[in-house]
N, C-alpha and C positions, 0 to 999 in steps of 0.2 A: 372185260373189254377185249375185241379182238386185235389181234397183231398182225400186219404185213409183213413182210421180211422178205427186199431182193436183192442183185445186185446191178452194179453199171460199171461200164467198162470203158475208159481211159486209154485213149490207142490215139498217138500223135507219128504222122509220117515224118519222113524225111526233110519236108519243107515245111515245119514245124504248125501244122495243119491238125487239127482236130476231129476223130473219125465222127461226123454223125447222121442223125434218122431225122427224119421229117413223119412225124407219125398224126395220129388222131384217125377218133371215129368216122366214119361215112358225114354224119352230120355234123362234124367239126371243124371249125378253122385248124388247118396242122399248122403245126408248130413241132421247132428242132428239139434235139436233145441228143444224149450221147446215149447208147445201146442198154436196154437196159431192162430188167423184168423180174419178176417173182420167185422165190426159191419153189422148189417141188419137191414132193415125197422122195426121201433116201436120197438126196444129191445135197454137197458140202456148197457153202454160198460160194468159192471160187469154182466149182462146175457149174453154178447157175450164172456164172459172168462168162463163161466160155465157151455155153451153150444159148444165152441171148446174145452174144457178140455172132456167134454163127448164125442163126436164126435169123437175126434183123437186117444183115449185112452179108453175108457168106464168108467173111472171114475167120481167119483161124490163127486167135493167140494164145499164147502164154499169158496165164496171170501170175501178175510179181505180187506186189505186197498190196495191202489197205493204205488209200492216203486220206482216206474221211470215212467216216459214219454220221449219215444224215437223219434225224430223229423229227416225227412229225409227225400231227394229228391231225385226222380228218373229222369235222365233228359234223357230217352230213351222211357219213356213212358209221362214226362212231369204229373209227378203225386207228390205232396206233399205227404208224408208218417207220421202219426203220430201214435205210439203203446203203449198201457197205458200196464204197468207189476205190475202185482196184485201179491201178495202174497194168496196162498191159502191152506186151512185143506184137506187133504182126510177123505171124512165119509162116501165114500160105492163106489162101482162098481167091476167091475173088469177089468181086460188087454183084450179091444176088437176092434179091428179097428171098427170103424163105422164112417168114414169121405167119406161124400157125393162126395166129389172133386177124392176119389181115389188117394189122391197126400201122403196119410202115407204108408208105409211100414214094421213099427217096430214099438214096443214098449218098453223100458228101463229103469234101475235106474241108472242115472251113477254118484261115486263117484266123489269126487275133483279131486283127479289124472286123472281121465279120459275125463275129461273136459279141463287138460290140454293139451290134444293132437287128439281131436276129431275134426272129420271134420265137422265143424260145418258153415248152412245154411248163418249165421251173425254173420262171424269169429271177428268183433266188438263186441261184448256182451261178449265176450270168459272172461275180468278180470271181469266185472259184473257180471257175473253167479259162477266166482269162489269167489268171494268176496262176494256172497247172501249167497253161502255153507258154508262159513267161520263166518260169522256172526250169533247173536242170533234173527236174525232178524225173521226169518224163524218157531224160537220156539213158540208151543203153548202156550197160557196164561189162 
């Protein structure tokens, strides 16, 4: 069986806001999510979170630690799925698409309320993601 393996990235502002993408194909209803994509040849899975955080966003963070590993199976393409979720600093860029795949179409901060009811890519993560905003986990040290 094959394996996926990427990473996503965890990036809350100052107004305890949630970095995310609005992505999907040409022919797809988009739908949010936080930064996030497929490891590549010879790159460690925290340079695959810090090269789809610049990629989909044009920001530029620091990844700190793993706060999940999400484990799934796709049995329509018969692919095991595993997603490492980093927690990360913003320390420069700015708001620019530059995703190779063409598959972003926005960029956002979105509060807790609006994670409540956003149409999100992996309507699973939805108490995860508001349960990361809610915590101090997110906070600088």
């Amino acid at each position: 069986m094959k394996k996926w393996i990427g990473a996503a990235g965890l990036c809350v502002n100052e107004k305890n806001q949630l970095l995310m993408v609005l992505q999907g194909k040409p022919e797809e209803q988009k739908k949010w999510s936080v930064p996030s994509g497929g490891l590549e040849a010879g790159e460690t899975i925290a340079h695959c979170c810090e090269r789809e955080m610049f990629e989909e966003t044009g920001y530029i963070v620091d990844v700190m630690e793993s706060v999940k590993v999400k484990h799934d199976f796709d049995p329509i393409t018969n692919v095991e799925v595993e997603v490492q979720y980093f927690r990360t600093v913003l320390i420069g860029g700015q708001p620019t698409i530059q995703d190779p795949d063409h598959l972003i179409h926005d960029i956002s901060w979105k509060s807790e309320e609006e994670l409540k009811s956003l149409a999100l890519s992996f309507p699973e993560d939805r108490n995860f993601l508001i349960d990361y905003v809610r915590s101090e986990k997110h906070v600088q040290s």
